[in-house]
C-alpha positions as CSV (number, residue, x, y, z in Angstrom):
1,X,-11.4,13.2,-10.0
2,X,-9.4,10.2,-9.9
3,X,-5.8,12.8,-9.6
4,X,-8.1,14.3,-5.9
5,X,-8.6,10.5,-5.0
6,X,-5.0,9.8,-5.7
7,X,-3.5,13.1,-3.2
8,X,-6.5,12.4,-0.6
9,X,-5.1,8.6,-0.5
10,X,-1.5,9.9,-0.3
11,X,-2.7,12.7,2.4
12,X,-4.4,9.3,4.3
13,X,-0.8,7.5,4.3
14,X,0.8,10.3,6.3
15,X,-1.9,10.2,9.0
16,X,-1.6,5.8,8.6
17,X,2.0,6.1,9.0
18,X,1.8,7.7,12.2
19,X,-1.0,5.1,13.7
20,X,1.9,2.5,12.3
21,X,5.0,3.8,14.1
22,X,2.9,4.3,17.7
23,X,1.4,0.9,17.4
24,X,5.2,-0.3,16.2
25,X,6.1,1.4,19.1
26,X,4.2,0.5,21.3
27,X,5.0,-3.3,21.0
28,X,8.8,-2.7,20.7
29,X,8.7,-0.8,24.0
30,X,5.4,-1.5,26.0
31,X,6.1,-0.6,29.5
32,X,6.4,2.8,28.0
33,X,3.1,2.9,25.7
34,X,1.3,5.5,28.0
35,X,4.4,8.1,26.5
36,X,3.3,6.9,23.4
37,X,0.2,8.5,23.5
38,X,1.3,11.8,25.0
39,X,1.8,14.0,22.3
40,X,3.3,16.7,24.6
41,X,6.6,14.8,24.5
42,X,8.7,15.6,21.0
43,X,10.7,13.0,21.5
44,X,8.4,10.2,22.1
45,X,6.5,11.5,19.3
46,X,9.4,11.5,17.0
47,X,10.4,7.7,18.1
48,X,6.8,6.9,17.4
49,X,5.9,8.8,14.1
50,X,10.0,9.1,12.9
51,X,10.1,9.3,8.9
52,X,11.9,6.5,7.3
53,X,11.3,4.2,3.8
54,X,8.9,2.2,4.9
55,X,6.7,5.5,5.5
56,X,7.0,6.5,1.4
57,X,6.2,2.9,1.0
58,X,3.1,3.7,3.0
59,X,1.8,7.0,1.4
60,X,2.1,5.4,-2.3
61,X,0.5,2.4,-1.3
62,X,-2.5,4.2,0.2
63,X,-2.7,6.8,-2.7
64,X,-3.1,3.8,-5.7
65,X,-5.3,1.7,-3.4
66,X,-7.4,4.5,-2.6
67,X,-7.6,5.4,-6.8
68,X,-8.4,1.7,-7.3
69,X,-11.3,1.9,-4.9
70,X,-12.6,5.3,-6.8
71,X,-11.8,3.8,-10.1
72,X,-13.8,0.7,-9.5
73,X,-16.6,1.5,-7.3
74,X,-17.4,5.0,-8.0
75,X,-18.4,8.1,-5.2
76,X,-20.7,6.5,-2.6
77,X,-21.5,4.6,0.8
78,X,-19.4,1.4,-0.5
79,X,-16.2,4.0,-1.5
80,X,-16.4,5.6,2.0
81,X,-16.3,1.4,3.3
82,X,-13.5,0.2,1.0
83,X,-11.7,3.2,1.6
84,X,-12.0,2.6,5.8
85,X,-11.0,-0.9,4.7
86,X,-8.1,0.0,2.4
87,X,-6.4,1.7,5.8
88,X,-7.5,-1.7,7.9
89,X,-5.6,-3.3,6.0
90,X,-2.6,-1.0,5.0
91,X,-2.1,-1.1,9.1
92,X,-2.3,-4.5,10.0
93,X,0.2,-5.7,6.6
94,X,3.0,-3.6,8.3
95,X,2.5,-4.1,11.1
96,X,2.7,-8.3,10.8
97,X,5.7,-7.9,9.1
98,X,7.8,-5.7,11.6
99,X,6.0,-7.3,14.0
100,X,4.6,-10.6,13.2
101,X,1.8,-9.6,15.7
102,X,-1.5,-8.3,15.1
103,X,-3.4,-6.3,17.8
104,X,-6.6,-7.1,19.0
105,X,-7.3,-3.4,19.3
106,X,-7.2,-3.3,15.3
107,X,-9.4,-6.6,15.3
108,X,-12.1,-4.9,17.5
109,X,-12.0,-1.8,15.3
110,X,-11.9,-3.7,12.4
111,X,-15.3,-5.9,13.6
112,X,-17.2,-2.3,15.1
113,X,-16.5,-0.6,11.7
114,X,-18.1,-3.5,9.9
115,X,-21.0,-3.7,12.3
116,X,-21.6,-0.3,11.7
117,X,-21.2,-0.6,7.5
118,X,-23.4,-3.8,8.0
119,X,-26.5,-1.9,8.2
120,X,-25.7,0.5,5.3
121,X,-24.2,-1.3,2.4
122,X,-25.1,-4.1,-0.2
123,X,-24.5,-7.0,2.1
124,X,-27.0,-8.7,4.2
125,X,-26.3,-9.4,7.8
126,X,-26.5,-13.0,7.1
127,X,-24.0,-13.0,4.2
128,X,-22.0,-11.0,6.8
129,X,-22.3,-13.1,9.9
130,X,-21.8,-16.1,7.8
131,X,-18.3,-14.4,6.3
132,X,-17.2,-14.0,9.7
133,X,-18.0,-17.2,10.7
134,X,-15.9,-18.3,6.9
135,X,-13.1,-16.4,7.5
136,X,-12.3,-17.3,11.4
137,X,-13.9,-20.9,11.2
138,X,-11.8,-22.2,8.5
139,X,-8.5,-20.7,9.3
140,X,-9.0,-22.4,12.7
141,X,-9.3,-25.3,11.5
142,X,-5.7,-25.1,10.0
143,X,-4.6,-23.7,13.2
144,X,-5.2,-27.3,14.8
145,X,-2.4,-28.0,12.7
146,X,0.7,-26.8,15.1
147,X,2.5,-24.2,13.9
148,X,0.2,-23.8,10.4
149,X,-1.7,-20.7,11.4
150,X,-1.4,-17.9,13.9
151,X,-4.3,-16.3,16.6
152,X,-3.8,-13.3,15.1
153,X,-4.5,-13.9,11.5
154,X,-7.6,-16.2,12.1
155,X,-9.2,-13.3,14.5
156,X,-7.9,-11.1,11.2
157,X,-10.0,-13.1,8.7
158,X,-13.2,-13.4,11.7
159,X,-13.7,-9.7,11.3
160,X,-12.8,-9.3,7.8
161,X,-15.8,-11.8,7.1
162,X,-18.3,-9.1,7.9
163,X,-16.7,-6.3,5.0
164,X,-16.3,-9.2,2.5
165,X,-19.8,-11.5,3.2
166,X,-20.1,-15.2,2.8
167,X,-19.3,-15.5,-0.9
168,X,-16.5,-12.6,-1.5
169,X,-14.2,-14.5,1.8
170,X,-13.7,-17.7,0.3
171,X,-12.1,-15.6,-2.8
172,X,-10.2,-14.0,-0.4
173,X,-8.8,-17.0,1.6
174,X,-8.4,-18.7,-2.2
175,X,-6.3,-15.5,-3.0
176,X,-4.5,-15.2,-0.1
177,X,-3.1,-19.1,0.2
178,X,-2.2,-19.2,-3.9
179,X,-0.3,-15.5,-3.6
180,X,1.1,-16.7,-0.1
181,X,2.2,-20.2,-1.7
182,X,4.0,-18.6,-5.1
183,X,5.9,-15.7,-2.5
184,X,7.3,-18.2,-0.4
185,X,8.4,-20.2,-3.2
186,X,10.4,-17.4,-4.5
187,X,11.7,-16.4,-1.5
188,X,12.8,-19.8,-0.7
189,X,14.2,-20.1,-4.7
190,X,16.0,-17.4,-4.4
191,X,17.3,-17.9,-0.8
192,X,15.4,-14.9,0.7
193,X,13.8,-17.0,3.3
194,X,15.0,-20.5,4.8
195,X,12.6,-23.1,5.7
196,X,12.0,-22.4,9.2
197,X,11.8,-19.0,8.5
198,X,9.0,-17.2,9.6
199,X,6.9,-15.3,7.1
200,X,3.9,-13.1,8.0
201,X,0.4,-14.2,6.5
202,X,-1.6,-11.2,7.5
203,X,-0.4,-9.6,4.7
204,X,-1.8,-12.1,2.0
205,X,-5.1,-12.0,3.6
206,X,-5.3,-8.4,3.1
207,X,-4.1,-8.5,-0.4
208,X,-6.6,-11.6,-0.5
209,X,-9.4,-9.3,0.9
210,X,-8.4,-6.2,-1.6
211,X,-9.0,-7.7,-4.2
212,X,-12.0,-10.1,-3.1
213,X,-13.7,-6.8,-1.8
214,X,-13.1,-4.7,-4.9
215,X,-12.6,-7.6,-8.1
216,X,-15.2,-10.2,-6.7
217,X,-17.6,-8.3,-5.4
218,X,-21.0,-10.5,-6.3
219,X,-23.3,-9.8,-3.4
């Protein structure tokens, strides 16, 4: 079962790849986004879904996240959730780092899917309000330290809070400053990265939130 789980994950990554490389293009060319979205036009379509690296990168990822998810949780409501979330945040990780940007169109998704889980999965609303209310409230409060913490990831981790629930988004913050913390220094070690150089956090909250979700899980 786990080999099905695997080629429906890798199946999913084709289909993510193409919500990628619209929303990619989108912010790379935005007076044109409306051509985006017409799928009449090839060669729109083939700007916006083009196969490159990145894309294989994509598929692989979602194919062992989506095995991970089967492999820990098992067939059932909260599988159908952490896969919906695996995508979520598969989506937004590439997209912050092509674009160091993340949509608000993903955070609304992002909050209405979780609204929608909230009334069928083991969470309580409270635990899930009071996530949201984590996640956002704390990473604003770093944001009042200029240049420390972007709009983007603190709406991110707001509607993140109502997947993960009160306890499981502290983990995931706690996850995604130490992994963030130990990257840079490599990068920065190694001469990857200067300084001043920007590097996108949205991806270590997802990773944070991965395994939070799936690891952590204590109700």
């Amino acid at each position: 079962m786990t080999i099905v789980i695997f080629f429906v994950g890798l199946s999913t990554g084709f289909f993510l790849n193409r919500v990628i490389n619209k929303i990619s293009f989108i912010i790379d060319n935005i007076g044109n986004a409306e051509k985006c979205i017409d799928l009449k036009n090839s060669k729109i379509l083939k700007k916006c879904t083009g196969f490159r690296t990145k894309n294989i990168i994509v598929i692989l990822i979602s194919g062992l996240l989506f095995s991970i998810s089967f492999l820990q949780i098992g067939l059932n409501v909260i599988f159908i959730k952490a896969l919906v979330l695996d995508s979520i945040l598969i989506v937004v990780s590439f997209i912050d780092i092509e674009h160091q940007i993340i949509p608000n169109k993903i955070i609304i998704f992002t909050l209405a899917i979780g609204v929608l889980f909230s009334f069928i999965d083991d969470i309580s609303l409270i635990s899930a309000v009071v996530g949201m209310i984590l996640g956002g409230g704390l990473l604003l409060l770093l944001a009042l330290v200029p240049g420390v913490m972007g709009g983007g990831d603190i709406k991110l981790m707001f509607s993140l809070g109502i997947f993960l629930g009160a306890k499981e988004v502290l983990f995931a913050l706690f996850l995604a400053f130490f992994t963030a913390s130990i990257i840079s220094i490599l990068l920065l070690l190694f001469k990857i990265k200067k300084r001043k150089d920007y590097i996108p956090f949205g991806p270590f909250l997802a990773l944070g939130s991965f395994i939070a979700f799936h690891f952590f899980n204590i109700g």
